[in-house]
TORPA-4810 file (N, C-alpha, C, O; in nm, 3 decimals):
<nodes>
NODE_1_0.141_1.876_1.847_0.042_1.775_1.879_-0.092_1.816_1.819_-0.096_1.938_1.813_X
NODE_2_-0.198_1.763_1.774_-0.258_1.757_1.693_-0.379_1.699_1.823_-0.376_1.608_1.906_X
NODE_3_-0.471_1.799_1.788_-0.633_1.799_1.895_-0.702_1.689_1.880_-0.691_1.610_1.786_X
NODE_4_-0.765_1.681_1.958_-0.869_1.580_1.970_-0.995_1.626_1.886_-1.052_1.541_1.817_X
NODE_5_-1.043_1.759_1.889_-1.127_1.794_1.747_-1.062_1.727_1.591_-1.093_1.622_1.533_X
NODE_6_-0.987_1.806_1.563_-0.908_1.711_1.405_-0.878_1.631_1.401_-0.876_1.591_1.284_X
NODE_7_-0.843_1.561_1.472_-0.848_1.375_1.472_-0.958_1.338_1.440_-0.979_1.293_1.328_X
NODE_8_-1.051_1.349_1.531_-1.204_1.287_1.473_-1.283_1.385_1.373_-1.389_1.342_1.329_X
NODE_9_-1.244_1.499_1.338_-1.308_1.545_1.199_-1.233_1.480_1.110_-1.279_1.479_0.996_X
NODE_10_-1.113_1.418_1.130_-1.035_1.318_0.981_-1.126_1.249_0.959_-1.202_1.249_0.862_X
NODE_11_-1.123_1.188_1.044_-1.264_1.019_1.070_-1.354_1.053_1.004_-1.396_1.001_0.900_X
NODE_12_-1.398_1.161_1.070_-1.566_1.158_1.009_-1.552_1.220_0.864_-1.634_1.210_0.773_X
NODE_13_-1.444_1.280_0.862_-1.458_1.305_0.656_-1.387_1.236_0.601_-1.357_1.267_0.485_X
NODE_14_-1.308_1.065_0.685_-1.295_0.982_0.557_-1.402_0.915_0.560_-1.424_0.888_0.442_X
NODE_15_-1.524_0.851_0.653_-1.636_0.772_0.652_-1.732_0.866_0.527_-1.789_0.821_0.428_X
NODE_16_-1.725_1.001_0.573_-1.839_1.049_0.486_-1.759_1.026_0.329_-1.833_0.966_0.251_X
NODE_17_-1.640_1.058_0.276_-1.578_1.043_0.158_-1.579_0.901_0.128_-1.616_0.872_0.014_X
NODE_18_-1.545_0.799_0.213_-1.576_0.682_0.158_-1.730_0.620_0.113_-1.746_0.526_0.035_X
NODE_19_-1.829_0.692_0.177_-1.961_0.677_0.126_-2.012_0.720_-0.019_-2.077_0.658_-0.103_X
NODE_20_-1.937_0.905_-0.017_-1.948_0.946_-0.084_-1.856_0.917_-0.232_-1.898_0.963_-0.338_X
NODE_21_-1.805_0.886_-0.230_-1.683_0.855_-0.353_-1.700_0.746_-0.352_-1.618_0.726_-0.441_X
NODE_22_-1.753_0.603_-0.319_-1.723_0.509_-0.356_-1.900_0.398_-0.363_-1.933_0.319_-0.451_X
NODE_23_-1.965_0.432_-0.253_-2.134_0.362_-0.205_-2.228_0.432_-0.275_-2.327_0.371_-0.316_X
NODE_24_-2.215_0.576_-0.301_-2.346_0.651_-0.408_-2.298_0.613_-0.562_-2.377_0.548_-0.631_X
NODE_25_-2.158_0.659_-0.622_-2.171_0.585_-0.758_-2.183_0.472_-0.759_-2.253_0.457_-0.859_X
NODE_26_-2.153_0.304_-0.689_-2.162_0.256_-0.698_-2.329_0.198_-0.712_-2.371_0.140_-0.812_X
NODE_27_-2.411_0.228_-0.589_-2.578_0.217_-0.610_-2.590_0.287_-0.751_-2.625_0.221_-0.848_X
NODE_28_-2.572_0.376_-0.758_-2.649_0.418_-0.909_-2.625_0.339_-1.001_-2.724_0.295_-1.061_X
NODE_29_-2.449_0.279_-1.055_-2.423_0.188_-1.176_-2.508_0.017_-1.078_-2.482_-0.104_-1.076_X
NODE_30_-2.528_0.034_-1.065_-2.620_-0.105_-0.981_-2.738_-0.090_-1.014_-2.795_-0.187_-1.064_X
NODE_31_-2.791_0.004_-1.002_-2.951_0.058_-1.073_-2.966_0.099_-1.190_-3.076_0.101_-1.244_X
NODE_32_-2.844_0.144_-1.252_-2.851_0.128_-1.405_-2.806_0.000_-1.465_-2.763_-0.009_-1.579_X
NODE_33_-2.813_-0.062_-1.411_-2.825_-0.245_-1.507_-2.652_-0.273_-1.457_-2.624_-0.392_-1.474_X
NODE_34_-2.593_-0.234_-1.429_-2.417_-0.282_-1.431_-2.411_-0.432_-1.291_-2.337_-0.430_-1.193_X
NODE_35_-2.505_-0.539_-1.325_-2.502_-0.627_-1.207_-2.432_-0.760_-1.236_-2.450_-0.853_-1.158_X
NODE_36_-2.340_-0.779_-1.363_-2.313_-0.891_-1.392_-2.205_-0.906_-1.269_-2.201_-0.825_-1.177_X
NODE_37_-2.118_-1.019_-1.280_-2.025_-1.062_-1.186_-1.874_-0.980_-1.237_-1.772_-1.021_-1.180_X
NODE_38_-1.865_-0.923_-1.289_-1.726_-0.841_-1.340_-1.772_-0.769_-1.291_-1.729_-0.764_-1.176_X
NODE_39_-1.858_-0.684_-1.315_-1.894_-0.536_-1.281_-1.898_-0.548_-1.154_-1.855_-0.447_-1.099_X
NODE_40_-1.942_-0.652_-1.063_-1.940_-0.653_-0.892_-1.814_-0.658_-0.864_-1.775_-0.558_-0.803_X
NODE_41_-1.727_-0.745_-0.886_-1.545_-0.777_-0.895_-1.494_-0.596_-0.870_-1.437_-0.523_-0.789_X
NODE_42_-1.552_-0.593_-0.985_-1.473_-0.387_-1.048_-1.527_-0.353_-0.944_-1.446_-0.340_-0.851_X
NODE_43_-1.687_-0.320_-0.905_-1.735_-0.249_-0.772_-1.599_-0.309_-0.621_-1.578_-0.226_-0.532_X
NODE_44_-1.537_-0.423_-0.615_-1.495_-0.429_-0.474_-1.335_-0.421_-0.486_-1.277_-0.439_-0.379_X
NODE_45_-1.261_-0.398_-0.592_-1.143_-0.363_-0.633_-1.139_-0.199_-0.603_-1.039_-0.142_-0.560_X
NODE_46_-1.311_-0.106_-0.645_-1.301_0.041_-0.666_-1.316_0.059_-0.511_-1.234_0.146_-0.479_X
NODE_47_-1.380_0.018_-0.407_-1.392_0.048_-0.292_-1.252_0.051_-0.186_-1.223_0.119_-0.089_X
NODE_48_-1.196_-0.041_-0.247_-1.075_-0.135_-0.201_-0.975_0.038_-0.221_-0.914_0.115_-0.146_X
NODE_49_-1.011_0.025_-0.382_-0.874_0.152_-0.383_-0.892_0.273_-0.329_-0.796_0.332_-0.279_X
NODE_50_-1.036_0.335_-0.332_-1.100_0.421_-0.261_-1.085_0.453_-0.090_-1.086_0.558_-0.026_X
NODE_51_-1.073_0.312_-0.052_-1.074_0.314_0.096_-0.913_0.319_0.126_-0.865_0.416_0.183_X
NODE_52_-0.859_0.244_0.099_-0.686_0.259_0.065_-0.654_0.394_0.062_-0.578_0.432_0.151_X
NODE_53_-0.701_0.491_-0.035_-0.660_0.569_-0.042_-0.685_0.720_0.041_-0.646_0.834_0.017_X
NODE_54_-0.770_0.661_0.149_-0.842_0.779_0.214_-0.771_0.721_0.312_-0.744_0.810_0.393_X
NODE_55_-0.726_0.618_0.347_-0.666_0.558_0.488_-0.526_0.606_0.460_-0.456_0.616_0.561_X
NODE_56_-0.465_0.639_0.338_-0.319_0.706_0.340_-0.346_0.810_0.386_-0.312_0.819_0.504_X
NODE_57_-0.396_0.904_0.342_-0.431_1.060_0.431_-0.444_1.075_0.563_-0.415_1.182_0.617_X
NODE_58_-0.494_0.962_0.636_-0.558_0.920_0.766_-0.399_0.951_0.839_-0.372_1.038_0.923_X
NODE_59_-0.315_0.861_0.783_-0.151_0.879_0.876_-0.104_0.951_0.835_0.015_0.953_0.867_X
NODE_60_-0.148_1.057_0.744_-0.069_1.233_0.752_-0.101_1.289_0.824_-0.023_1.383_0.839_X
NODE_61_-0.238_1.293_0.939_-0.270_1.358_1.076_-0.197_1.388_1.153_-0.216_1.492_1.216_X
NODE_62_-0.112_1.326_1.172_0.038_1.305_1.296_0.108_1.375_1.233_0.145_1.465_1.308_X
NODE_63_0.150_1.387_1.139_0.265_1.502_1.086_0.240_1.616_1.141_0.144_1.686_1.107_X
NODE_64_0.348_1.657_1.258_0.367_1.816_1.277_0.384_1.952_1.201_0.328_2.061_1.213_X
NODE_65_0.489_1.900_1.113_0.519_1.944_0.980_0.418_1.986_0.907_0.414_2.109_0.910_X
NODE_66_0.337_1.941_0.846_0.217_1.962_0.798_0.114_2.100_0.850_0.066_2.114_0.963_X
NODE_67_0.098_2.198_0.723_0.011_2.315_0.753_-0.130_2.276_0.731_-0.227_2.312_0.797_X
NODE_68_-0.128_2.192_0.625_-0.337_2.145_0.615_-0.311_2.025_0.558_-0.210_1.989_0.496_X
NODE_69_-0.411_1.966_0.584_-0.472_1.805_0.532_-0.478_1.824_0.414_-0.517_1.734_0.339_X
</nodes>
């Protein structure tokens, strides 16, 4: 069984990884001129896969089996 500490340190380091990997590059290519309507499209496809992909890790928590995240 798996603590109530590492459960919510998952959380809080996929919120901080999804900020970080997906909301800081994104502001910067936004402030370097990238504002047409493709480039916004690409910005919510990259978040999309970004967040997707931190939410698969999320249901490896429960694995007993499992030595580290």
């Amino acid at each position: 069984m798996v603590c109530f500490e590492k459960k919510y340190g998952v959380q809080i380091d996929t919120v901080l990884d999804v900020f970080n990997y997906s909301a800081v590059p994104i502001v910067i290519l936004y402030f370097l001129g990238f504002k047409e309507i493709i480039d916004i499209i690409l910005y919510v496809v990259y978040i999309f896969c970004v967040t997707t992909r931190l939410a698969y890790f999320n249901t490896l928590v429960d694995d007993d089996n499992k030595v580290f995240y």
